[in-house]
Structures are given as C-alpha cells and as structure tokens.
N, CA, C and O atoms as a printed pandas DataFrame, in Angstrom:
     atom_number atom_name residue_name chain_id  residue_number  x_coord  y_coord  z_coord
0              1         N          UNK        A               1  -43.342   30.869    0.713
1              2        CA          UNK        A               1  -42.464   29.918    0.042
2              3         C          UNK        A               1  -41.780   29.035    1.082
3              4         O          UNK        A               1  -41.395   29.551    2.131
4              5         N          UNK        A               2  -41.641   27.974    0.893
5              6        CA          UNK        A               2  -40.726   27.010    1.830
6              7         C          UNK        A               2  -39.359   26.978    1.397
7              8         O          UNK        A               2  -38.864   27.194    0.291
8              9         N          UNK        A               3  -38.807   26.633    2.599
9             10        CA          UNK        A               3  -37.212   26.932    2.051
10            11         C          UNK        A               3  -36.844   26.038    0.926
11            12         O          UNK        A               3  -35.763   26.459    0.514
12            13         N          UNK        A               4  -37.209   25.022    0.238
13            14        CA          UNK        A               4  -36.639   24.241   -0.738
14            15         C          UNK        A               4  -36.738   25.375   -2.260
15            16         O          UNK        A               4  -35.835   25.677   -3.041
16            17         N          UNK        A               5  -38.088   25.765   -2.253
17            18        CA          UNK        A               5  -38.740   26.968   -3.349
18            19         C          UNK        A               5  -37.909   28.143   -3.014
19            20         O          UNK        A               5  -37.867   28.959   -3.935
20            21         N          UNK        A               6  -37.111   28.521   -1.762
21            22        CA          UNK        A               6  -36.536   29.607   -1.563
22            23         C          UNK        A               6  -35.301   29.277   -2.469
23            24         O          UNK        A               6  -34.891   30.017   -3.363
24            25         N          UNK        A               7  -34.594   27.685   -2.005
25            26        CA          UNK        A               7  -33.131   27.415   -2.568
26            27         C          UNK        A               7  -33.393   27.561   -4.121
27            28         O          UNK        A               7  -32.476   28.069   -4.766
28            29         N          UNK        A               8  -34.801   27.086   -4.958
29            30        CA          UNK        A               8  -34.827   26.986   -5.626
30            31         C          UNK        A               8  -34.973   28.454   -7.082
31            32         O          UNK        A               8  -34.864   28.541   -8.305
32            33         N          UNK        A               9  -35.186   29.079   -6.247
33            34        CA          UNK        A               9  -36.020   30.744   -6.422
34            35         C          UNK        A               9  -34.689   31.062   -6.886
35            36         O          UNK        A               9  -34.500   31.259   -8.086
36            37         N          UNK        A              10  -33.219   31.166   -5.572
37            38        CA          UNK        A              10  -32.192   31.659   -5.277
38            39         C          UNK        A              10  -31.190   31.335   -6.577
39            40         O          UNK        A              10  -30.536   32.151   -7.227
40            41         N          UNK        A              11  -31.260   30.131   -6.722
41            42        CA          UNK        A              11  -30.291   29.175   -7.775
42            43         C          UNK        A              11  -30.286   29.335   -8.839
43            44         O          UNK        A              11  -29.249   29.375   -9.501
44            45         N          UNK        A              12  -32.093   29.549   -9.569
45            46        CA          UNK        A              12  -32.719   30.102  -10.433
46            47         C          UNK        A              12  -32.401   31.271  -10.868
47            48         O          UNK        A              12  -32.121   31.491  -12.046
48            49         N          UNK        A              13  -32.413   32.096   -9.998
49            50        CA          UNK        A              13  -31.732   33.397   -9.955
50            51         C          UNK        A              13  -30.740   34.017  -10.660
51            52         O          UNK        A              13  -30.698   34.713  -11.674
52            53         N          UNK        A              14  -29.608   33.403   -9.527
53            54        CA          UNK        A              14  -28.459   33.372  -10.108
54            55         C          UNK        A              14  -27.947   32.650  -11.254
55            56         O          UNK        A              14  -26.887   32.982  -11.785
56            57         N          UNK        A              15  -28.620   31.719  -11.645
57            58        CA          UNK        A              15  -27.575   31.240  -13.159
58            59         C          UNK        A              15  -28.325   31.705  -13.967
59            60         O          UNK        A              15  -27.973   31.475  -15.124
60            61         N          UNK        A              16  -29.810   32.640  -13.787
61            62        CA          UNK        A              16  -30.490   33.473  -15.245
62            63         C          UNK        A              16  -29.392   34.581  -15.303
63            64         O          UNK        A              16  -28.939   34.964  -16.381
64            65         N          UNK        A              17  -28.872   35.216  -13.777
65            66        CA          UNK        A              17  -28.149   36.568  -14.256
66            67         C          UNK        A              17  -26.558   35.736  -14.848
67            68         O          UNK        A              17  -25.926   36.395  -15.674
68            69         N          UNK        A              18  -26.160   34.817  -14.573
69            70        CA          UNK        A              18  -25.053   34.782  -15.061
70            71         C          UNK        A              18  -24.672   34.989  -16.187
71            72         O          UNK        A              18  -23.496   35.002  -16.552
72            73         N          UNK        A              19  -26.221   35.282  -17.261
73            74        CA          UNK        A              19  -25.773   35.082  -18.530
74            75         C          UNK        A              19  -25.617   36.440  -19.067
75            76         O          UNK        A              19  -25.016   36.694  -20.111
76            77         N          UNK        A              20  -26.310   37.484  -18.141
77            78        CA          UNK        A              20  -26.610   38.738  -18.599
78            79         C          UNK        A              20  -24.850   39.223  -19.324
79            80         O          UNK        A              20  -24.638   39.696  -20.441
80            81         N          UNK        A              21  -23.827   38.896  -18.240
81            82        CA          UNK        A              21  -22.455   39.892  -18.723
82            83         C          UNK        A              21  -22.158   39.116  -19.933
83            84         O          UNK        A              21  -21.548   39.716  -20.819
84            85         N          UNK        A              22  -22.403   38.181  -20.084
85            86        CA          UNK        A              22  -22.014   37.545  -21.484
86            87         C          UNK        A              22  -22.877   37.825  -22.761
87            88         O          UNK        A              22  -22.418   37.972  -23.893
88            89         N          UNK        A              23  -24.062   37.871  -22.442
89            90        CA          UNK        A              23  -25.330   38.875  -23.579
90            91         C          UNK        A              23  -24.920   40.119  -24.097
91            92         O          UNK        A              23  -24.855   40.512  -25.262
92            93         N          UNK        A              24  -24.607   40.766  -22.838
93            94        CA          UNK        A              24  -24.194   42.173  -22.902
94            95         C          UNK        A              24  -23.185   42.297  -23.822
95            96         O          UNK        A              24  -23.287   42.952  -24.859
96            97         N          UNK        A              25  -22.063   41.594  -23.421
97            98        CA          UNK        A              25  -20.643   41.552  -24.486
98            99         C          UNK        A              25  -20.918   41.293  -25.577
99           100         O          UNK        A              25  -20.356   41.962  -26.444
100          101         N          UNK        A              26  -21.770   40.357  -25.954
101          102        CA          UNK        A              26  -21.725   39.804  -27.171
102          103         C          UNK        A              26  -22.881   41.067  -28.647
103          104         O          UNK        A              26  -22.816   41.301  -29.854
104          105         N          UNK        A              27  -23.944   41.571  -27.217
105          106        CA          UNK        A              27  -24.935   42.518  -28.386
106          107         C          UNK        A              27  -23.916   43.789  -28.236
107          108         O          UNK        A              27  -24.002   44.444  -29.274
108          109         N          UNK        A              28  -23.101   44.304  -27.443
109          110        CA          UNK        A              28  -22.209   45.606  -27.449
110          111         C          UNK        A              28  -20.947   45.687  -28.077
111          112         O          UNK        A              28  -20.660   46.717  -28.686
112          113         N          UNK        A              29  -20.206   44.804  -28.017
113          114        CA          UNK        A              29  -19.177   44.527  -29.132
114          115         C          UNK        A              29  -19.273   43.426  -30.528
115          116         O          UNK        A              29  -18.378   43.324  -31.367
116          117         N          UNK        A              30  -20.290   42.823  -30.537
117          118        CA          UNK        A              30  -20.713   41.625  -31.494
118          119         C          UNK        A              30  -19.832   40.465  -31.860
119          120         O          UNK        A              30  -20.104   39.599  -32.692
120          121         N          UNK        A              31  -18.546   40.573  -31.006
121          122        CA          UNK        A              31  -17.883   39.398  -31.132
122          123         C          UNK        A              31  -17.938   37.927  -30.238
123          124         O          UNK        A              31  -17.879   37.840  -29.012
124          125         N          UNK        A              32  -18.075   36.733  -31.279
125          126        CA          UNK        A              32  -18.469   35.747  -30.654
126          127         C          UNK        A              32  -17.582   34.920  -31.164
127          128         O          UNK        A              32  -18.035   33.793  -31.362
128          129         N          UNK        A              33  -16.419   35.086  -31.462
129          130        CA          UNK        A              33  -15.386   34.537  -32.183
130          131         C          UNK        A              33  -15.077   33.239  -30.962
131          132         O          UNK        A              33  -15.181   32.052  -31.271
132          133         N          UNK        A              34  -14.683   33.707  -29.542
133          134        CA          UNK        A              34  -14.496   32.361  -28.847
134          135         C          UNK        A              34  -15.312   31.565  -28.398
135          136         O          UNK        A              34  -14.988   30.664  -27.624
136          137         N          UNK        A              35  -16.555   31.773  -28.828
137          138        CA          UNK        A              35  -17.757   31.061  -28.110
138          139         C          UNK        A              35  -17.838   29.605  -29.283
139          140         O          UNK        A              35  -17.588   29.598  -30.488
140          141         N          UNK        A              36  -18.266   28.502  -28.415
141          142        CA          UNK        A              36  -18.856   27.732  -28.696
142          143         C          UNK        A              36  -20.333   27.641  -29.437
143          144         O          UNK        A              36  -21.388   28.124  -29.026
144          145         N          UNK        A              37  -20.086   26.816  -30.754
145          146        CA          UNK        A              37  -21.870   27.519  -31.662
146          147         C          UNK        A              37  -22.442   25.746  -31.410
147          148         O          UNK        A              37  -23.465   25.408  -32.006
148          149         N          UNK        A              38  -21.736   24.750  -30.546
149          150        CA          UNK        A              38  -22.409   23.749  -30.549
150          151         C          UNK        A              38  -22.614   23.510  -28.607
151          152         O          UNK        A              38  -23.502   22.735  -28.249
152          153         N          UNK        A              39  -22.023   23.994  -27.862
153          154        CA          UNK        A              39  -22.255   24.774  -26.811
154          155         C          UNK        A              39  -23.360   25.169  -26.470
155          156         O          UNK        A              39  -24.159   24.622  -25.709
156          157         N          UNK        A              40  -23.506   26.793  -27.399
157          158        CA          UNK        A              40  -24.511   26.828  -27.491
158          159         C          UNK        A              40  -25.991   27.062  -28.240
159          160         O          UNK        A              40  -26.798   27.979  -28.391
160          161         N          UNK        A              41  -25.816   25.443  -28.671
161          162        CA          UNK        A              41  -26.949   25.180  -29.252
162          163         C          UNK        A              41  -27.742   23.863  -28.340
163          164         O          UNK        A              41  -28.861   23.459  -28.023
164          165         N          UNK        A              42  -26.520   23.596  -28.216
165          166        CA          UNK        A              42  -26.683   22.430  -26.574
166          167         C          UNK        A              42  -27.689   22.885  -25.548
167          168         O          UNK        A              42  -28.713   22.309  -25.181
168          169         N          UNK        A              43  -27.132   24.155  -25.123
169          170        CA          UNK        A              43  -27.325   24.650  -23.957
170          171         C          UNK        A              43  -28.721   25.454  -23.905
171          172         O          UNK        A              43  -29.541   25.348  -22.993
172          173         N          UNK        A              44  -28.868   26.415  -25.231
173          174        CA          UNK        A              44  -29.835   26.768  -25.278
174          175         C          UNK        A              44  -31.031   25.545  -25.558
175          176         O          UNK        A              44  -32.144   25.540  -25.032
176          177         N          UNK        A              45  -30.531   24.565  -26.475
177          178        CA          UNK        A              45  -31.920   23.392  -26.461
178          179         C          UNK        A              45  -32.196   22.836  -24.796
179          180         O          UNK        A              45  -33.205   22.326  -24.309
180          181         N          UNK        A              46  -30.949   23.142  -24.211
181          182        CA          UNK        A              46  -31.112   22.223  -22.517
182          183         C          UNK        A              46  -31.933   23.740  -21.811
183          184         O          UNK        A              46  -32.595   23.259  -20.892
184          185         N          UNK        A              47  -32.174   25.184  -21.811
185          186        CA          UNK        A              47  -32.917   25.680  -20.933
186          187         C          UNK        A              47  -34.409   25.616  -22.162
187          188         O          UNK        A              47  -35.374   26.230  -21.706
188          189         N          UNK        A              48  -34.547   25.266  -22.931
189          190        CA          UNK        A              48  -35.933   25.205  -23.360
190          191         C          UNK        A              48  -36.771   24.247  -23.121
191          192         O          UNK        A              48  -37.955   24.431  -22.840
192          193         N          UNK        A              49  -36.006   22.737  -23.250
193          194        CA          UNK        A              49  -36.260   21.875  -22.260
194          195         C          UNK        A              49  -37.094   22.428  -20.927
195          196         O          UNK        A              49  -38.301   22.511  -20.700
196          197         N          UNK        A              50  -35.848   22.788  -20.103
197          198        CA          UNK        A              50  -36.157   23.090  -18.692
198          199         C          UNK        A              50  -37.767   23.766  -18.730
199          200         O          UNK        A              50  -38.753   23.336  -18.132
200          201         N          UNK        A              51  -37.668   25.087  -19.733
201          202        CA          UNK        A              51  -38.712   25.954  -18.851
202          203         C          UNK        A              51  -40.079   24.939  -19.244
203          204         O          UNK        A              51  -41.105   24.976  -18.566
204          205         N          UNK        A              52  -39.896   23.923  -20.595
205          206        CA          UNK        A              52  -40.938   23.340  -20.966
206          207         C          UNK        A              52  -41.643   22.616  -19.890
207          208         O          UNK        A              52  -42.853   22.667  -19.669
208          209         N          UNK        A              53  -40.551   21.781  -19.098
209          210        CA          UNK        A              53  -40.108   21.086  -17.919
210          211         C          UNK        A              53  -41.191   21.791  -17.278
211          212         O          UNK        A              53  -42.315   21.394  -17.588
212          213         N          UNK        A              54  -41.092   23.026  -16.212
213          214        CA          UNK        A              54  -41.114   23.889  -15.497
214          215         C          UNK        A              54  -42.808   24.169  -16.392
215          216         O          UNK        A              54  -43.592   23.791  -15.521
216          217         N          UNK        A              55  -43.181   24.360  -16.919
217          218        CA          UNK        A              55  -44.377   24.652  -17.531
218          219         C          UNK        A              55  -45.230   23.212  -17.261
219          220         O          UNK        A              55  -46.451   23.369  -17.253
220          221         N          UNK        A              56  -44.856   22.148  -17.090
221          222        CA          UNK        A              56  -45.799   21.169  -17.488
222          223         C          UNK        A              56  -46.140   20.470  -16.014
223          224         O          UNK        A              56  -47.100   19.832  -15.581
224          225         N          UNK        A              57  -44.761   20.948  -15.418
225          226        CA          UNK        A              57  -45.030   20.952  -13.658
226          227         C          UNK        A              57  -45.865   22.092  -13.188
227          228         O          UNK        A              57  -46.289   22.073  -12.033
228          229         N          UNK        A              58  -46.108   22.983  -13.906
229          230        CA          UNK        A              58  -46.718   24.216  -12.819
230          231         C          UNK        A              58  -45.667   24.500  -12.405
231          232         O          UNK        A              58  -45.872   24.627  -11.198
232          233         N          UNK        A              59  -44.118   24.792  -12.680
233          234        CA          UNK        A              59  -43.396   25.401  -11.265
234          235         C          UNK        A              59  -42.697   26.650  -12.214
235          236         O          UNK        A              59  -41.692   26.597  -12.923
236          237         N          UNK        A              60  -43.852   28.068  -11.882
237          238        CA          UNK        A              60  -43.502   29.042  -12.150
238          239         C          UNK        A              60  -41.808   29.888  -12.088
239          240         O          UNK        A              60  -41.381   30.877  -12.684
240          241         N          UNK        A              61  -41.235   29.041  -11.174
241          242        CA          UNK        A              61  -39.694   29.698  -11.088
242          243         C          UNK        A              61  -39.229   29.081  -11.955
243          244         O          UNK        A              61  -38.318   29.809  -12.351
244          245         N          UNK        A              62  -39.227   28.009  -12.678
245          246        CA          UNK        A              62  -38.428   27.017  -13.484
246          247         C          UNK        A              62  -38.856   28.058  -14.735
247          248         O          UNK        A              62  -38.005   28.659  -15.391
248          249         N          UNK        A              63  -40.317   28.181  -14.968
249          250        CA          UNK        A              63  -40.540   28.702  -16.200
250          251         C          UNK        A              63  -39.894   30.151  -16.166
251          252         O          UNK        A              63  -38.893   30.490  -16.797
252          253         N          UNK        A              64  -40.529   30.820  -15.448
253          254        CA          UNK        A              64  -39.574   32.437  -15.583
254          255         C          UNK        A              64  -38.086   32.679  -15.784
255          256         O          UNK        A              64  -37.597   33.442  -16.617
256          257         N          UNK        A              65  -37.300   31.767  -14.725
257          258        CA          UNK        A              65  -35.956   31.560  -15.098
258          259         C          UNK        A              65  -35.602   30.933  -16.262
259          260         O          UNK        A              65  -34.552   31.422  -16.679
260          261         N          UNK        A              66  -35.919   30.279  -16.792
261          262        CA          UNK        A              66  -36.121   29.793  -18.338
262          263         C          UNK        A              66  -35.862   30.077  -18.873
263          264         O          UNK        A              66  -34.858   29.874  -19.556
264          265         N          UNK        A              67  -37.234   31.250  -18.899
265          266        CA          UNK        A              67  -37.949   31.861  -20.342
266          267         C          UNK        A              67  -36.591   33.237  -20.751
267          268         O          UNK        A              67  -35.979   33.557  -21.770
268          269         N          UNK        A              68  -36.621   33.717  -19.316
269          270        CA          UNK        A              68  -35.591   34.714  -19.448
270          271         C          UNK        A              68  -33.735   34.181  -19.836
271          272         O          UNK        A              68  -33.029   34.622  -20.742
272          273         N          UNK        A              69  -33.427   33.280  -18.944
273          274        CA          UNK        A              69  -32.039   32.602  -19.882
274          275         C          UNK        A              69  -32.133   32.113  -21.074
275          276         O          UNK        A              69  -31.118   32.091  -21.770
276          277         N          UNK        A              70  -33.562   31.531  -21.659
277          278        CA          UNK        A              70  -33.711   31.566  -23.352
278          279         C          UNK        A              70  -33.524   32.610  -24.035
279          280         O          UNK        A              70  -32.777   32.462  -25.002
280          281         N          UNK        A              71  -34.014   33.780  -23.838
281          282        CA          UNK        A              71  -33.798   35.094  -24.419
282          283         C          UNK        A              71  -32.500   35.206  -24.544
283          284         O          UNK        A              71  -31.933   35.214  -25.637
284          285         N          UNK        A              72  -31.948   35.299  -23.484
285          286        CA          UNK        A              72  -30.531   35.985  -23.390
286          287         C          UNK        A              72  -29.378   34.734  -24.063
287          288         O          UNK        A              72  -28.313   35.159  -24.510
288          289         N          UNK        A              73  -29.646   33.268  -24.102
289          290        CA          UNK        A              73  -29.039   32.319  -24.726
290          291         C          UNK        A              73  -29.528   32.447  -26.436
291          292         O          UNK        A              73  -28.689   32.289  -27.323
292          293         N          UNK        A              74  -30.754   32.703  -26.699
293          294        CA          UNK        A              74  -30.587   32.613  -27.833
294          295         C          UNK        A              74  -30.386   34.534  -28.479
295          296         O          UNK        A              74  -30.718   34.641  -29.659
296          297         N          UNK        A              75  -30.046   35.494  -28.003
297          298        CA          UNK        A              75  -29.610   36.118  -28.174
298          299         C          UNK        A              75  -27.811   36.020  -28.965
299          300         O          UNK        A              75  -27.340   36.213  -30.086
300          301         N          UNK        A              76  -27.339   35.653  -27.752
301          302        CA          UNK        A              76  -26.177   35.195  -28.108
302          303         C          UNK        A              76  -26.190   33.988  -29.242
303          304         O          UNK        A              76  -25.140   34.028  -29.882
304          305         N          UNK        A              77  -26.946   33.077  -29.616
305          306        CA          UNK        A              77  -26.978   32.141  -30.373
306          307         C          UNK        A              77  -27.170   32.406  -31.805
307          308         O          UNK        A              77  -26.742   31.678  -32.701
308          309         N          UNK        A              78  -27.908   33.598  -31.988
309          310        CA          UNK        A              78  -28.185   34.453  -33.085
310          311         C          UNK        A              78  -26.865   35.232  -34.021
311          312         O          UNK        A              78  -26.572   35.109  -35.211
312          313         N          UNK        A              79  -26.147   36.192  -32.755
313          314        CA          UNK        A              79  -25.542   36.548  -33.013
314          315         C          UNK        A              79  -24.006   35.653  -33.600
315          316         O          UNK        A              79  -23.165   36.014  -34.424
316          317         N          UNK        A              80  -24.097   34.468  -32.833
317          318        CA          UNK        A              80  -22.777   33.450  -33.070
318          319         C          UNK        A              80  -22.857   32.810  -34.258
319          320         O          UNK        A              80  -21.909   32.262  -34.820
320          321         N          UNK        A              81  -24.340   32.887  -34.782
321          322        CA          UNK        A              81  -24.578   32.123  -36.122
322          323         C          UNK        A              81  -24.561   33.183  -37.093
323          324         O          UNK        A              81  -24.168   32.768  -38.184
324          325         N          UNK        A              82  -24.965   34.898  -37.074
325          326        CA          UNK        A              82  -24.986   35.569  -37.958
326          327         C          UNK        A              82  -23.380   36.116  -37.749
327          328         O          UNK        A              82  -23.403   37.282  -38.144
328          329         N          UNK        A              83  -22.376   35.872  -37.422
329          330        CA          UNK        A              83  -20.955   36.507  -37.278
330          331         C          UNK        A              83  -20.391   35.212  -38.004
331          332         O          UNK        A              83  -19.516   35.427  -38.842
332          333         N          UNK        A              84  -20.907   33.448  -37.721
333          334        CA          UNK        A              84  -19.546   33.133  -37.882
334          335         C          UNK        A              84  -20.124   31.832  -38.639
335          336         O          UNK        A              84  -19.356   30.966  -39.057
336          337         N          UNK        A              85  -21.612   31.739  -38.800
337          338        CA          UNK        A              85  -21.792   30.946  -39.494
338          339         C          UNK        A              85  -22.237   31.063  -41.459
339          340         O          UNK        A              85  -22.058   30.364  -42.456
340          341         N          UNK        A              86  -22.998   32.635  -41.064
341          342        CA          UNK        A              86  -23.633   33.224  -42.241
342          343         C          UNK        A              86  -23.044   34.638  -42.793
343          344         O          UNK        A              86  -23.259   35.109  -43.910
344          345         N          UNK        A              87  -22.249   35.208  -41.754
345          346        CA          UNK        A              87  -21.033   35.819  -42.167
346          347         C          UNK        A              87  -19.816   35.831  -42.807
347          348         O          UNK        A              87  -19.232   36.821  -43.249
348          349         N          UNK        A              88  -19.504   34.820  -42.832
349          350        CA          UNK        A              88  -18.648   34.101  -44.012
350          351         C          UNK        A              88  -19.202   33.622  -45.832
351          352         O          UNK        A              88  -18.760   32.949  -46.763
352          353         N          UNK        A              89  -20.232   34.344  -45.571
353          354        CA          UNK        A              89  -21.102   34.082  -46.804
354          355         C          UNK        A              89  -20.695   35.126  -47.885
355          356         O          UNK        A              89  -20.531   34.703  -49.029
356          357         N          UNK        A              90  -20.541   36.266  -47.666
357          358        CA          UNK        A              90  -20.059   36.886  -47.831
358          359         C          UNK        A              90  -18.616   37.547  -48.119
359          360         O          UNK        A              90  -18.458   38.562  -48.796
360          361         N          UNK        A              91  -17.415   36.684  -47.390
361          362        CA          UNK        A              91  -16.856   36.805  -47.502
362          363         C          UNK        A              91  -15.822   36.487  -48.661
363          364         O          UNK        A              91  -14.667   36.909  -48.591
C-alpha cells in the first residue's frame, strides 16, 4: 500500500468504528429519543453514496468501510423509525 491508501485505510477505519458505540447503545437500550431521524437519513443516504462511489472506482477500502458503516447506520435508522416514527402508532 502507499502511504496515501495507508492515510486512507486509517481514516476509513476510524470513522467505520466510530459508529460502533452508538449502534451498540441504540440495539442494547433501544432508545433513540435524541437522535436525529433526518440526520440520519442524510447520513446514511451520504455512506451509500460513498461505498457506491468506492465500488465504481474499484477502491476496495471505500467499499468495505461503507458497506460496514451502512449496516451499523442503518441499524440505528431502523430502530429511530420503529421507536419514534411507527411507534407512536400505537399509541
């Protein structure tokens, strides 16, 4: 790897795990009461983009880091819409 693919590997990296403690919170206690549901719907449409991005370049780190912050974004996106959008349906 050349160091630009290293910075890029590294960066990648770190903002896929950033999402993990916030996944975690949200599938272990199920509250998504302060989260943003246009946030993230933003955000998750902006890493699907990306990995699409990252797929059409060939640049396997774009896609893996992606694919995996999609999971874990629309994890949370699921849960923010079944607590506070379709949960009130009920109520």
């Amino acid at each position: 790897m050349t160091p630009t693919e290293i910075v890029g590997a590294v960066a990648a990296t770190l903002t896929t795990i950033a999402f993990v403690p916030q996944a975690h919170k949200v599938l272990v206690y199920k509250d998504t009461h302060s989260l943003s549901l246009g946030m993230y719907l933003i955000f998750t449409t902006r890493v699907l983009l990306w990995g699409l991005y990252g797929y059409l370049r060939t640049d396997w780190v774009i896609v893996a880091a992606n694919a995996i912050t999609a999971v874990l974004c629309l994890a949370i996106l699921v849960m923010k819409l079944r607590n506070d959008v379709f949960g009130n349906v009920n109520r």
